[in-house]
C-alpha positions as CSV (number, residue, x, y, z in Angstrom):
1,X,-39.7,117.2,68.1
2,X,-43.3,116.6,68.1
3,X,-45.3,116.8,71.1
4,X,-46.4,113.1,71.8
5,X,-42.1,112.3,71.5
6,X,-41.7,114.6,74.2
7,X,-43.9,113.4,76.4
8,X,-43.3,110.1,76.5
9,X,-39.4,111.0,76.9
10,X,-40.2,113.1,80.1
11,X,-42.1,110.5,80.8
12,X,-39.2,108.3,80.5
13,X,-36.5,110.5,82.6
14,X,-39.4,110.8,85.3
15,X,-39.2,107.6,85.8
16,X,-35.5,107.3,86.0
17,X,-35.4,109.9,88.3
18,X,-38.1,108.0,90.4
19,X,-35.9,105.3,90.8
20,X,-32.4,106.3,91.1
21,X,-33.2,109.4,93.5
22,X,-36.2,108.7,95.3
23,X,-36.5,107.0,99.1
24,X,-39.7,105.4,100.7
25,X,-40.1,104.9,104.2
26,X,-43.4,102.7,103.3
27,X,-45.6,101.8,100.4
28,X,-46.8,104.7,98.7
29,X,-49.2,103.1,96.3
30,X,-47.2,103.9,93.2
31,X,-46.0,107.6,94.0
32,X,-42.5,108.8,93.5
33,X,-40.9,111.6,94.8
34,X,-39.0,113.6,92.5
35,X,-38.2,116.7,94.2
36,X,-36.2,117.3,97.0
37,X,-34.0,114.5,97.4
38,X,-33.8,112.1,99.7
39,X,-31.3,114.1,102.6
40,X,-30.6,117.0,100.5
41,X,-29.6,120.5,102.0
42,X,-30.9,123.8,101.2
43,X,-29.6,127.1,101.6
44,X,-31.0,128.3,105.0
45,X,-32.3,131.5,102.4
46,X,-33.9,129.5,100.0
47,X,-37.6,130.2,99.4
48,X,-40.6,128.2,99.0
49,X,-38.9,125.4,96.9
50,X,-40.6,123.1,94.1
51,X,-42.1,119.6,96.0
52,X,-42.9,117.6,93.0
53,X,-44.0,114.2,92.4
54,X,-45.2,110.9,90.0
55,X,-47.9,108.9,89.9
56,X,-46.9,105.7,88.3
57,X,-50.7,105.0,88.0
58,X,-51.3,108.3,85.8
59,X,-54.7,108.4,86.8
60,X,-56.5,111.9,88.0
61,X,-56.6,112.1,91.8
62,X,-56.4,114.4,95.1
63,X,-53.4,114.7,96.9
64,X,-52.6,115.4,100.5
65,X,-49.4,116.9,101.0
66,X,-47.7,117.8,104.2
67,X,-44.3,119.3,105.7
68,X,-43.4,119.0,108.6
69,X,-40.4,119.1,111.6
70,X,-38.4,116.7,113.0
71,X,-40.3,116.9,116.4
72,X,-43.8,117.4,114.7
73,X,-44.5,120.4,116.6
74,X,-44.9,122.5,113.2
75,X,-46.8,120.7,110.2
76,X,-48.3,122.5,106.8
77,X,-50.4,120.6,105.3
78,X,-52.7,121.3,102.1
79,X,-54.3,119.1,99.4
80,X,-54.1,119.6,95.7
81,X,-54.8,117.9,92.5
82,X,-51.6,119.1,90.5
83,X,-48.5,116.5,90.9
84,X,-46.7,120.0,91.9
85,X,-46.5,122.0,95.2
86,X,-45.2,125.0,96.6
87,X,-45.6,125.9,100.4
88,X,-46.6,129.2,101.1
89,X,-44.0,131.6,102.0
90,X,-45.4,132.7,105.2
91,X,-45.5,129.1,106.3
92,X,-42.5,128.0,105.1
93,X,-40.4,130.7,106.8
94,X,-41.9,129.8,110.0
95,X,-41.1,125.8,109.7
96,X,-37.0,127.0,108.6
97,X,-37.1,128.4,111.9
98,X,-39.0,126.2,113.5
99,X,-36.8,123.3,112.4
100,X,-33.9,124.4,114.0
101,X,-31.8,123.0,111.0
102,X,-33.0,119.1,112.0
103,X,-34.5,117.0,109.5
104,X,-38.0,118.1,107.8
105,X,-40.6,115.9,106.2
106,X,-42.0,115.8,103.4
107,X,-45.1,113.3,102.4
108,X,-47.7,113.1,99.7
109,X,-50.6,110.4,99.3
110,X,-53.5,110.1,97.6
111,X,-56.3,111.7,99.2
112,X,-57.6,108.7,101.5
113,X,-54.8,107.1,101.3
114,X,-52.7,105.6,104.6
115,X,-49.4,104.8,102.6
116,X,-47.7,108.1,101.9
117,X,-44.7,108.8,100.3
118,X,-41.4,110.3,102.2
119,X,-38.8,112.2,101.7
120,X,-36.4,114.1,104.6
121,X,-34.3,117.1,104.0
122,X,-32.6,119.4,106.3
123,X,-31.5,123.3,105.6
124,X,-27.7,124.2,106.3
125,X,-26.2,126.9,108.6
126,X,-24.0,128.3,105.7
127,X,-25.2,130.9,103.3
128,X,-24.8,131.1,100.0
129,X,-24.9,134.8,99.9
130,X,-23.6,135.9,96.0
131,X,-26.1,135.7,92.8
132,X,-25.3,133.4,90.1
133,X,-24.8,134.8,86.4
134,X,-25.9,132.1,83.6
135,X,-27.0,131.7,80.1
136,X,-30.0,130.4,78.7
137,X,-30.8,129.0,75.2
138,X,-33.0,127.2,73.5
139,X,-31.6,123.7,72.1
140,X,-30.5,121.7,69.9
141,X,-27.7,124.3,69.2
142,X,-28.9,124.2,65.2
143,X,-32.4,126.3,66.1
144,X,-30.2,128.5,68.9
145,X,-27.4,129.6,66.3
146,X,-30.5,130.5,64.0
147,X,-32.2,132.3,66.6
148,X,-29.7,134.3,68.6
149,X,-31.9,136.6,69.9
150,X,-33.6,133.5,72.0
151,X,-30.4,133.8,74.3
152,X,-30.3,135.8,77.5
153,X,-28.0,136.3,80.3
154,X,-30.0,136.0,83.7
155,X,-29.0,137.0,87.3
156,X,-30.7,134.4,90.1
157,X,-30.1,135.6,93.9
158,X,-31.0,132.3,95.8
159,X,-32.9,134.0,98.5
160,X,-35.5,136.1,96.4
161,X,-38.8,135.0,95.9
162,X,-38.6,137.4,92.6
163,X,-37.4,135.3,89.2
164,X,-33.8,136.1,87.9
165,X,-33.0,139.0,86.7
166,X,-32.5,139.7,83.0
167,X,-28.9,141.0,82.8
168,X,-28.9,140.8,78.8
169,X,-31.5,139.6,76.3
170,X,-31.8,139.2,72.5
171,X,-27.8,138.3,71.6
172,X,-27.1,140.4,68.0
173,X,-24.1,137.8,68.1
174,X,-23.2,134.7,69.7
175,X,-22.1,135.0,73.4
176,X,-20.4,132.4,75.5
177,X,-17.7,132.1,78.5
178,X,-18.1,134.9,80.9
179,X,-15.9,134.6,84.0
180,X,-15.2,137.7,87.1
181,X,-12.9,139.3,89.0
182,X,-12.5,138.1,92.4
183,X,-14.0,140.6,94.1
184,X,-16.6,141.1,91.3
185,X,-15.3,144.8,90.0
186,X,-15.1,143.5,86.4
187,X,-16.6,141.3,83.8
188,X,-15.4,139.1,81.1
189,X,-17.2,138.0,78.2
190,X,-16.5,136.7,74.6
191,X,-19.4,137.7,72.4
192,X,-18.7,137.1,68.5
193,X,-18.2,141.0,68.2
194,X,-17.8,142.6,64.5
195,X,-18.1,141.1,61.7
196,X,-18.4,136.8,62.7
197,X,-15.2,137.3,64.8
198,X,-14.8,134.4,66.5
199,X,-12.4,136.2,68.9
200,X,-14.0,139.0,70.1
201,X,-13.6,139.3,73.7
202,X,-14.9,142.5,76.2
203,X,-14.0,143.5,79.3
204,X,-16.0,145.9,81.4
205,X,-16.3,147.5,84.9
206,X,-19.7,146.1,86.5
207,X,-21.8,148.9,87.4
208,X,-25.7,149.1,87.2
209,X,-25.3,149.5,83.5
210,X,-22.6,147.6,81.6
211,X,-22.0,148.8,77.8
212,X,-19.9,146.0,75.8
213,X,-18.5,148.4,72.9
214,X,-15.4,149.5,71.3
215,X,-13.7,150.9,74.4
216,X,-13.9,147.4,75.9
217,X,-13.3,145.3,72.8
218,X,-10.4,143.1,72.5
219,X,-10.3,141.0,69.1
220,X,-7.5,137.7,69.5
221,X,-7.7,137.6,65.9
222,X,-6.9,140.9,65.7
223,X,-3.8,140.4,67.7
224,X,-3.1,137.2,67.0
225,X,-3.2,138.6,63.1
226,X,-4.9,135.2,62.4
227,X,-8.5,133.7,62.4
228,X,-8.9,132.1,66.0
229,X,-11.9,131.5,68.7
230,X,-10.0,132.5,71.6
231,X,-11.8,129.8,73.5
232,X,-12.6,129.6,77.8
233,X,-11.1,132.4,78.7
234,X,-10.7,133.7,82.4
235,X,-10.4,137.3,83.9
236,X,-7.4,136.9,86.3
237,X,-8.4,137.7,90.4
238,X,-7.0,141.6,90.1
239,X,-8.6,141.8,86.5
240,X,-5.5,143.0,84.8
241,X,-4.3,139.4,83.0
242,X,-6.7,137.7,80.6
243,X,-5.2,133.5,80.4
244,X,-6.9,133.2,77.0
245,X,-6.5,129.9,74.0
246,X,-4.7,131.1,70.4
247,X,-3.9,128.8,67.7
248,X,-6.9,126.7,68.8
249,X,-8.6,124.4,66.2
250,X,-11.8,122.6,67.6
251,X,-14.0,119.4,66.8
252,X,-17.4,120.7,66.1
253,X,-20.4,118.7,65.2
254,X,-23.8,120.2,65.6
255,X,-26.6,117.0,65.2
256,X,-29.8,117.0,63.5
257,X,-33.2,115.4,64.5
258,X,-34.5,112.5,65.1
259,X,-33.2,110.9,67.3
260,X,-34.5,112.5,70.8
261,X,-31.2,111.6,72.2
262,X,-29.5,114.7,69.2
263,X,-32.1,117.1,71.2
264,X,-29.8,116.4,74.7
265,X,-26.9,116.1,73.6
266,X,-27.1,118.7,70.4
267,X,-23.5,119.3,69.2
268,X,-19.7,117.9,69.9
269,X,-17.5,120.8,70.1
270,X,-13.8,120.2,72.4
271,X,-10.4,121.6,71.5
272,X,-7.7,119.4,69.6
273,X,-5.4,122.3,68.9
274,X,-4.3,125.3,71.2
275,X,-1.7,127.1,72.8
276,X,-2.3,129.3,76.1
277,X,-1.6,133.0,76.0
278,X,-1.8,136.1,78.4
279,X,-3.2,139.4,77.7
280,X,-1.9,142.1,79.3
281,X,-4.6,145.0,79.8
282,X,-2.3,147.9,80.8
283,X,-0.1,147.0,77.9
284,X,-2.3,145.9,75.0
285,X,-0.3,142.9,74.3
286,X,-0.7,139.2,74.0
287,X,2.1,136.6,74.6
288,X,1.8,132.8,74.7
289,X,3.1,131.5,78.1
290,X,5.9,129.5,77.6
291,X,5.9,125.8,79.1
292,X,1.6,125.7,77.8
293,X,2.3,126.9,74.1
294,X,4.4,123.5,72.9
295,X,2.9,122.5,69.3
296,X,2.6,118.8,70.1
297,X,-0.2,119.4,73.1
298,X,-3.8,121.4,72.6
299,X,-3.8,123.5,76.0
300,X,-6.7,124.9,76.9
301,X,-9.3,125.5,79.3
302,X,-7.2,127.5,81.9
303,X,-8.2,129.0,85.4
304,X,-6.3,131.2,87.8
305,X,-5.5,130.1,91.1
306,X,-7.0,132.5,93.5
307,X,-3.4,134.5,94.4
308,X,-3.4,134.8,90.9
309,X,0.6,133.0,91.0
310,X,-0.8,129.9,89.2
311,X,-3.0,128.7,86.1
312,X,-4.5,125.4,86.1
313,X,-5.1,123.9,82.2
314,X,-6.5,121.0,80.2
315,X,-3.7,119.0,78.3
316,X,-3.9,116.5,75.4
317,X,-2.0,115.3,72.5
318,X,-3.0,117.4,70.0
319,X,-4.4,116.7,66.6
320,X,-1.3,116.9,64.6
321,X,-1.8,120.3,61.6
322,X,0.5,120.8,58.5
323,X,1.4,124.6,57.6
324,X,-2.0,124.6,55.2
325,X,-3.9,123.8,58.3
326,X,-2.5,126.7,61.2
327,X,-5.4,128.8,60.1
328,X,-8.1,126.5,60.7
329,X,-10.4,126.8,63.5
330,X,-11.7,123.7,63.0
331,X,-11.2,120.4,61.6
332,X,-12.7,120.6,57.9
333,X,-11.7,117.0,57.1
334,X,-14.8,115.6,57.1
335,X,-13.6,111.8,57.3
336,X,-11.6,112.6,60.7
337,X,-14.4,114.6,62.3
338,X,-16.7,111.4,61.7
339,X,-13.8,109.6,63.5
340,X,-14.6,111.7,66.3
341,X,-18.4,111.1,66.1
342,X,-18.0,107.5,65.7
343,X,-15.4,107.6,69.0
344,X,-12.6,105.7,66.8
345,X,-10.3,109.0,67.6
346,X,-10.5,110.3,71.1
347,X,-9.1,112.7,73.1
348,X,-8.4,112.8,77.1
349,X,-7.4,115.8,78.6
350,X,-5.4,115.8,82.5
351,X,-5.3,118.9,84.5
352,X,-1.6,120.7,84.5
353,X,-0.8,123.3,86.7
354,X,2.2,125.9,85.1
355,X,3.3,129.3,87.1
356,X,2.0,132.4,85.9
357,X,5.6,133.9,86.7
358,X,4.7,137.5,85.1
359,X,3.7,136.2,81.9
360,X,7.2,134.1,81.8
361,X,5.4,130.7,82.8
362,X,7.7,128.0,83.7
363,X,7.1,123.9,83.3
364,X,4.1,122.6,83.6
365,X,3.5,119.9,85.7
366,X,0.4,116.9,86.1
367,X,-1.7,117.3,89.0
368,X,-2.3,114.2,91.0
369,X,-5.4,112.6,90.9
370,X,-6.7,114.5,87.9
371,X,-4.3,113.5,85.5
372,X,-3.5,110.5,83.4
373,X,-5.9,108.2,84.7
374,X,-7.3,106.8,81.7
375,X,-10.4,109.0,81.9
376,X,-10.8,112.8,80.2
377,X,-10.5,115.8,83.0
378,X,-11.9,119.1,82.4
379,X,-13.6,122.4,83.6
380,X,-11.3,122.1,86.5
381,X,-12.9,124.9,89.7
382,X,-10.5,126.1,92.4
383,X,-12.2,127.3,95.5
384,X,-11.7,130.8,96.6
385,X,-10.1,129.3,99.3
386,X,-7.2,127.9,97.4
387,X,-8.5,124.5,99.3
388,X,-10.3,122.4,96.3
389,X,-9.9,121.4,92.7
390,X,-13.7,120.3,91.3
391,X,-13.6,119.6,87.7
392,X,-15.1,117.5,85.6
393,X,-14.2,113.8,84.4
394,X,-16.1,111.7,81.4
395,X,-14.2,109.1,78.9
396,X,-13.8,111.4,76.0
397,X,-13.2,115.1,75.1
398,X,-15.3,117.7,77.2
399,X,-18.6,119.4,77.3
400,X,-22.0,118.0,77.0
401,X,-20.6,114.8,78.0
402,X,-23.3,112.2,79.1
403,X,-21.4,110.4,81.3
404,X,-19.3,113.8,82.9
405,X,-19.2,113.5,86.7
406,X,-18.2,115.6,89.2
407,X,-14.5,115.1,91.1
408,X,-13.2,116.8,94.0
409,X,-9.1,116.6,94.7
410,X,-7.1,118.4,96.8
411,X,-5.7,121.5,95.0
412,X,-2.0,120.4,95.7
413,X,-3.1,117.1,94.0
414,X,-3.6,113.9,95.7
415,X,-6.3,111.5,95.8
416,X,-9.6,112.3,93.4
417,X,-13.2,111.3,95.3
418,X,-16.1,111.6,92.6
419,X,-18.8,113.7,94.6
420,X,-22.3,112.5,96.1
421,X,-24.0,115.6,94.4
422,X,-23.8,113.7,90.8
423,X,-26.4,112.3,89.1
424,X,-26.6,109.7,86.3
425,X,-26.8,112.2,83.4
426,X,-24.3,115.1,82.7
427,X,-22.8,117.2,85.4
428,X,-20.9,119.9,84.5
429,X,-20.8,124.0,84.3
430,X,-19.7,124.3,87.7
431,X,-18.4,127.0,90.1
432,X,-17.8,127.9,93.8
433,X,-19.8,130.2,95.7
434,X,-17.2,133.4,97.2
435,X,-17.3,131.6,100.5
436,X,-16.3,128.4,99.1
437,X,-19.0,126.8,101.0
438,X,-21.5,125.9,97.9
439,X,-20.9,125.1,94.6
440,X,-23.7,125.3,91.4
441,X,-23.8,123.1,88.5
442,X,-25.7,121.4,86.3
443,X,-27.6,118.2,84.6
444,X,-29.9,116.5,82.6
445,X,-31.2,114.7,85.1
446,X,-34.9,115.6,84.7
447,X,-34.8,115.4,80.9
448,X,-33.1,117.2,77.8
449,X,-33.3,121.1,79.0
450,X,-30.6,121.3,81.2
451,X,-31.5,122.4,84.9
452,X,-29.7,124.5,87.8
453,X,-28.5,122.6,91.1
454,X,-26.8,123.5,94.2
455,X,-24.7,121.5,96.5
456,X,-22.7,122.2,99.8
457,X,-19.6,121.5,100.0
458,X,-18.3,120.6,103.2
459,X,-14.4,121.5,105.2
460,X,-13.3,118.1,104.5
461,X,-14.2,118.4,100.4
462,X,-17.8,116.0,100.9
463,X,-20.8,117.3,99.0
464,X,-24.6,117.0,99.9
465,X,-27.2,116.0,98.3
466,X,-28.6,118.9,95.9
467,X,-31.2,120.7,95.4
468,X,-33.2,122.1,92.0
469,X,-32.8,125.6,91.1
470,X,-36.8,125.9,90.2
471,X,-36.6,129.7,89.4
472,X,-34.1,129.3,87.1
473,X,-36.1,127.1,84.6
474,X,-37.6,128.5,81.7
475,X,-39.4,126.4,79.5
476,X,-37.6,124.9,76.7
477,X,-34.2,126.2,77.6
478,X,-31.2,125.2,78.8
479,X,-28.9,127.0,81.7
480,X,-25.5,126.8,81.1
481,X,-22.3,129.1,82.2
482,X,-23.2,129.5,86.1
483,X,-20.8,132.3,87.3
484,X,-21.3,133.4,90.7
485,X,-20.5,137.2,90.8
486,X,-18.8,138.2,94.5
487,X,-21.2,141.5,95.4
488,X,-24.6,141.5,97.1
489,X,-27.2,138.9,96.4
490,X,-29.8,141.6,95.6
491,X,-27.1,143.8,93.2
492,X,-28.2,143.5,89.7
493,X,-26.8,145.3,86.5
494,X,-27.9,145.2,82.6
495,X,-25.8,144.4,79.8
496,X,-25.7,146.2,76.8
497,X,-24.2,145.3,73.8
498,X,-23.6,148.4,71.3
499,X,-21.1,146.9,68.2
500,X,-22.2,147.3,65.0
501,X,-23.4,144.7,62.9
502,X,-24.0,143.8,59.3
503,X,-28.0,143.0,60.9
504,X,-27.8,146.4,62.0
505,X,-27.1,148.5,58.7
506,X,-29.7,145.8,56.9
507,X,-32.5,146.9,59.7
508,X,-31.9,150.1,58.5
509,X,-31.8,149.8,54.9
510,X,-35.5,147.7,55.0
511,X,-36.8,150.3,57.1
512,X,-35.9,152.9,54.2
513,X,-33.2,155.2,56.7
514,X,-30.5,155.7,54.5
515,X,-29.0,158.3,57.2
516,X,-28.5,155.8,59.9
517,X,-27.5,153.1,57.5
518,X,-24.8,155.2,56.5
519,X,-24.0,156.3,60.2
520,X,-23.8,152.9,61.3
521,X,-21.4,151.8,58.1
522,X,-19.0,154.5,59.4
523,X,-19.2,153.0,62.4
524,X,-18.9,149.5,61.4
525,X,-15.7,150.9,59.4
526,X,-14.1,152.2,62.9
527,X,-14.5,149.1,64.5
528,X,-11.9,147.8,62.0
529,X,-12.8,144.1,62.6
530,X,-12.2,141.3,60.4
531,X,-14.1,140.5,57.3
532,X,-14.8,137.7,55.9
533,X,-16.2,136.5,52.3
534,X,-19.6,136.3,53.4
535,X,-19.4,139.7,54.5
536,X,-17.8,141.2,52.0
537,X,-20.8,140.5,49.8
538,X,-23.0,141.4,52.6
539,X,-21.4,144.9,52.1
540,X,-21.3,145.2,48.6
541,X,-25.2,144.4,48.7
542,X,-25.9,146.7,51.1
543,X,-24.0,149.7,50.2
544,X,-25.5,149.7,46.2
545,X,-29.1,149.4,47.6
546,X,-27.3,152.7,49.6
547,X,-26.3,154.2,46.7
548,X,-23.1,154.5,48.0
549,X,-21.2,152.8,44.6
550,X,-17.5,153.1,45.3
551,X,-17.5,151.5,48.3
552,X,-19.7,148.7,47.4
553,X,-17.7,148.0,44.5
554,X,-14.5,147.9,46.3
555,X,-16.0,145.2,48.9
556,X,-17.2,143.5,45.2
557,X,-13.6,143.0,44.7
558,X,-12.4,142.2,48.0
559,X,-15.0,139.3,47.6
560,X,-13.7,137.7,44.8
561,X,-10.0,138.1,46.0
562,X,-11.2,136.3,49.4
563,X,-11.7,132.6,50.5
564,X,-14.3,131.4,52.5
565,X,-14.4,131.7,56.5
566,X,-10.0,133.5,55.8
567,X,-9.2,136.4,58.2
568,X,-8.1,139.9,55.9
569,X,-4.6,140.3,57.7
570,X,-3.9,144.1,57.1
């Protein structure tokens, strides 16, 4: 996108922002607050946060800005020329204190000037006290599959001055869904391990180094003896289950440039196939739970309930497959997918709740209020309290939805209230903090690189006003995947991923050392992951520049026996 089409559509979403979100107590000659909100609530930990602003006019002036308390008795107040501001940290400590969690001011007016513009915001009594994991990528989701090692796993503590933390940077392989352990002992995360498995899934113990390799590496391809993606799944509270998706066959649609609007809202990607299964981790063994594996529904999406009795799941009529199709992961009829696009086919998903029952599941009943309401229900939260259901609703499918808002319903079902935190583009990626008292998420409401919010959610299931994550921008990429992890705010930990890959053995051939290419084959051979076409001439390539003849040749023939994108099943 060139640079003048960005501008003018930040330009643009400025000025939506401007009017949707932005309260005056008088004229202010053309300025618009953007940032905080009118009456939002901050963490009482948060640091000196981001006071930004428009100037309809455009033109170059001075600004006087000033904060202060509800009783006036403690006002900061600078001028600047930027249409930014952050108060010194000093100061701004002293006014949370000072403020005695009452309303606080914020104004900014040209220099001058008797017309400011205002905004009032208060800080909460409730912590958020537990550091949020996410990903960030670069979009549209063409350039970030080309350029993997753009992606990064970040660690924000809300009440550090310090930027997050970088838990994992430069992806080898695709990583997506990563989900905890209750009490924040383990991690779960499905990273596209081996040779383009889709299912490759690791679980580890977190601990200031975490090493994703082949003593924590699951394959549901491998066990499912088929070619799957294994998609959203979710470590159970005591870390032993895995509720995980097999047999799943997705829409997926990744969209080209022009138009600006591809740039947002980059790919289409939702399940239309899927049955749920359980891993067992003491016993090696996946088993689809009865009552949320029937053929004629895609079920998918699941979440534990915090005793860990119940899973909570999307549900839809699924696409319907023939016996040619079962080993598709994704629909490869082009004129259906375009049916999708075009929204002549649709899906809806309603939440489902199904007992866990040991693996043995049970029937699987609707949840009131988030089911079968004409609308599509997804990403469903529970709070660690077992108190609250916050999922997502939109009219079609799921993810990167423009129109997803955010619901709230009581977690034994009743009546759905759409929550005050939403704004009018995309909100989504949600979770609950440990004490059940905040929830992050995010949107698009500042433009097409998705940004970090936090809201608070009160006893009676009301949310506040939110506020920007600043910190956790980076510039031109998107967070996504907010996990809170339940241990210290200022606990951090670095992810290493140490799986061979096929970019691994080339590195080493280019660079001329023969020794570890070969070292790294062997170990590529150990892994015993799936192969694919693609790869097998990958090998065969490799292994003659090697010298190493016999082996290339028999990947030669394995190629020519294979079809594109088929699982080996051995």
């Amino acid at each position: 996108m060139s640079k003048k089409i960005f501008t003018i559509a930040i330009l643009l979403y400025i000025t939506v922002v401007a009017v949707v979100c932005t309260r005056k107590t008088g004229p202010s000659e053309g300025i618009s607050i953007l940032h905080p909100f009118p009456d939002a609530l901050f963490p009482p930990e948060f640091p000196a946060p981001l006071f930004q602003w428009f100037n309809e006019t455009r033109e170059k002036t001075t600004y006087e800005v000033s904060l202060f308390t509800d009783d006036e008795k403690y006002k900061i107040s600078e001028t600047t020329d930027k249409l930014k501001w952050y108060p010194d940290e000093a100061k701004w400590d002293s006014l949370k204190l000072l403020s005695n969690f009452k309303d606080v001011y914020f104004s900014v007016k040209r220099v001058g000037s008797e017309n400011p513009a205002t905004v009032a915001f208060k800080l909460s009594t409730d912590t958020v006290n537990a550091p949020v994991l996410y990903r960030q990528m670069p979009i549209p989701f063409l350039v970030a599959e080309k350029r993997l090692d753009s992606m990064s796993f970040k660690l924000v503590d809300f009440g550090s001055k310090n930027p997050p933390h970088v838990a994992m940077k430069g992806f080898p392989v695709c990583g997506n869904c990563h989900s905890l352990t209750a009490g924040g002992e383990k991690i779960g995360l499905d990273l596209d391990a081996g040779l383009r498995d889709k299912g490759g899934y690791f679980v580890s113990k977190i601990e200031d180094t975490i090493t994703f390799d082949l003593g924590s590496y699951t394959s549901w391809s491998k066990l499912e003896n088929r070619r799957t993606f294994g998609l959203f799944s979710k470590l159970s509270p005591d870390g032993r289950y895995v509720v995980t998706t097999v047999k799943d066959r997705v829409v997926i649609k990744n969209f080209n440039m022009p138009p600006a609007e591809n740039i947002k809202y980059s790919q289409l990607f939702f399940p239309v196939n899927g049955h749920l299964a359980i891993y067992d981790r003491q016993t090696n063994t996946l088993k689809e739970l009865p009552g949320a594996n029937l053929e004629e529904y895609v079920q998918s999406n699941a979440i534990w309930t915090p005793d860990g009795e119940s899973i909570i799941f999307c549900r839809a009529k699924a696409e319907p497959r023939n016996s040619m199709e079962m080993n598709e992961i994704d629909i490869q009829d082009e004129d259906i997918l375009q049916e999708y696009v075009d929204r002549k086919r649709t899906v809806k998903f309603d939440l489902y709740k199904i007992p866990f029952n040991n693996g043995e599941g049970g029937t699987a009943v609707p949840i009131e209020g988030a089911s079968h309401n004409g609308m599509s229900n997804y990403f469903p939260a529970i709070s660690p309290d077992g108190k609250w259901i916050i999922y997502c609703q939109a009219e079609h499918f799921m993810l990167l939805m423009p129109d997803s808002r955010l619901y709230i319903v009581p977690a034994e079902g009743g009546k759905a209230r759409k929550l005050a935190c939403n704004f009018n583009s995309m909100n989504s990626w949600h979770a609950w903090s440990p004490n059940s008292k905040w929830m992050v998420f995010v949107s698009k409401i500042y433009g097409a690189h998705t940004d970090m919010f936090l809201t608070h959610i009160d006893e009676k299931g009301n949310s506040s006003i939110p506020v920007l994550v600043d910190k956790a921008r980076s510039p031109y990429r998107v967070v996504n995947y907010p996990e809170f992890v339940n241990r210290k705010p200022g606990d951090t930990f670095v992810m290493n991923y140490d799986f061979v890959e096929l970019e691994h053995i080339n590195k080493a051939v280019k660079r001329g050392d023969w020794e570890e290419a070969k070292e790294l084959y062997y170990r590529l051979e150990e892994q015993q992951t799936y192969y694919f076409k693609e790869d097998y001439r990958d090998l065969n390539t490799l292994l003659t520049k090697m010298g190493m003849t016999e082996e290339a040749e028999k990947y030669k023939k394995l190629a020519e026996e294979t079809v594109d994108a088929e699982v080996f099943n051995n």
